[in-house]
C-alpha positions in Angstrom: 21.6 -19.8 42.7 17.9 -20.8 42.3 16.2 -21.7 45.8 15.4 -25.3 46.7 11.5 -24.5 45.7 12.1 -23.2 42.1 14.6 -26.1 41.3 12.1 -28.2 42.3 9.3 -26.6 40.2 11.7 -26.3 37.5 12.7 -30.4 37.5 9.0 -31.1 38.1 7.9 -29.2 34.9 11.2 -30.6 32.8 10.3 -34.4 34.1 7.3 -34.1 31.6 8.1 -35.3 28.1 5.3 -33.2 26.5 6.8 -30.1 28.1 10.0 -30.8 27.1 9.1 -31.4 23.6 7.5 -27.2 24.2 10.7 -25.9 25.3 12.6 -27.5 22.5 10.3 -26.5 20.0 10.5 -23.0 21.6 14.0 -23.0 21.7 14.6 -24.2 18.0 11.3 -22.0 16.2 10.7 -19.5 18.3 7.9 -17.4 20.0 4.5 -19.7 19.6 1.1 -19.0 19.9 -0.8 -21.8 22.0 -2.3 -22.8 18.5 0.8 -23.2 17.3 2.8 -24.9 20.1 -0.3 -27.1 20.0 -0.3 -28.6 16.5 1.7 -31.8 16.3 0.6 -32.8 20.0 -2.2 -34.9 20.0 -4.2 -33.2 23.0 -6.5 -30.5 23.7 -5.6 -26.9 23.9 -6.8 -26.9 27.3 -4.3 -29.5 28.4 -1.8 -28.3 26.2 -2.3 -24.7 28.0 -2.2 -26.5 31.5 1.7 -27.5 30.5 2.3 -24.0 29.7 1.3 -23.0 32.9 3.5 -25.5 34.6 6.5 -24.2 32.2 5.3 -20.8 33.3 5.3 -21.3 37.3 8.5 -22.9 37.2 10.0 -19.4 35.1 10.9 -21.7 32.0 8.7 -19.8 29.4 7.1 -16.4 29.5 3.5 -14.7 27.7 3.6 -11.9 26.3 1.2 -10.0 24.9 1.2 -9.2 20.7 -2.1 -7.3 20.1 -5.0 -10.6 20.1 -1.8 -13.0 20.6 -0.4 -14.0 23.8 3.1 -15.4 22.3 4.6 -17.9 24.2 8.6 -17.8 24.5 11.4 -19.6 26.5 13.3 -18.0 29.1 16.4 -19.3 28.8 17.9 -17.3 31.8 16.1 -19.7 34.0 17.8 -22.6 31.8 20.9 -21.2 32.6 20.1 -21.1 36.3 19.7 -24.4 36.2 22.9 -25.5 34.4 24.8 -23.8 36.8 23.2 -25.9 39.5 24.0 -28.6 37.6 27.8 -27.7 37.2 28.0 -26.8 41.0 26.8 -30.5 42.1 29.0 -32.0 39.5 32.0 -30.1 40.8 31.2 -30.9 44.7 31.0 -34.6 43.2 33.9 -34.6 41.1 36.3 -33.3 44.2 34.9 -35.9 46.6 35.5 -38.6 43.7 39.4 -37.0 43.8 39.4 -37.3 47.3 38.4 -40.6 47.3 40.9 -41.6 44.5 43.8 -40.0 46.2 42.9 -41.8 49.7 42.9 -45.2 47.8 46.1 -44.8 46.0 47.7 -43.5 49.4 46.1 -46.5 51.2 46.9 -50.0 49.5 47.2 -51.3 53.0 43.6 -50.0 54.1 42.1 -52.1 50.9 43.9 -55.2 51.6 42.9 -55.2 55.3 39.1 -54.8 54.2 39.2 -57.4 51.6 40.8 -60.0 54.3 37.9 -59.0 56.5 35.3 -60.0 53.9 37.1 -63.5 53.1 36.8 -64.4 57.1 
């Protein structure tokens, strides 16, 4: 499981729409250069390679190097990491909801007694 500090990085750089938009077009075309991931974004390359950076701190995408290119690519792995965060909090929530369900179906009394108390 990912530590508290590289979810965090990770949710900060995925709370960005532009970055987003990088990783999805990473994910559907491919490895990009900067030019390329840079095209239909109506910025600078400079700030477009300031997202990358953010995307590559949090472990989201990786360079490489391709002769004069330095191809940009996702890592899904750390994706992954993150889904299975995402799983593990919805489990811990989905058993408390079941716990909580099963308490109020074995406890009509316990809801009729608070419902009288907000009436008074």
């Amino acid at each position: 499981m990912q530590s508290v500090q590289s979810l965090s990085n990770t949710f900060a750089a995925l709370g960005d729409e532009t970055r987003l938009a990088i990783l999805n077009r990473l994910a559907t075309e491919g490895d990009m250069t900067v030019q390329e991931i840079a095209r239909p974004f109506a910025m600078s390359l400079p700030a477009v390679s300031q997202h990358l950076k953010v995307l590559e701190r949090a472990g989201l995408i990786a360079r490489g190097r391709d002769g004069q290119k330095r191809p940009c690519r996702l890592n899904p792995e750390r994706l992954a990491e993150t889904a299975l965060w995402f799983d593990h909090t919805r489990a811990a929530w989905d058993a408390r909801f079941d716990r909580l369900e099963r308490f109020l179906m074995q406890s009509p009394s316990a809801l009729s007694t608070a419902s009288k108390g907000e009436d008074q």
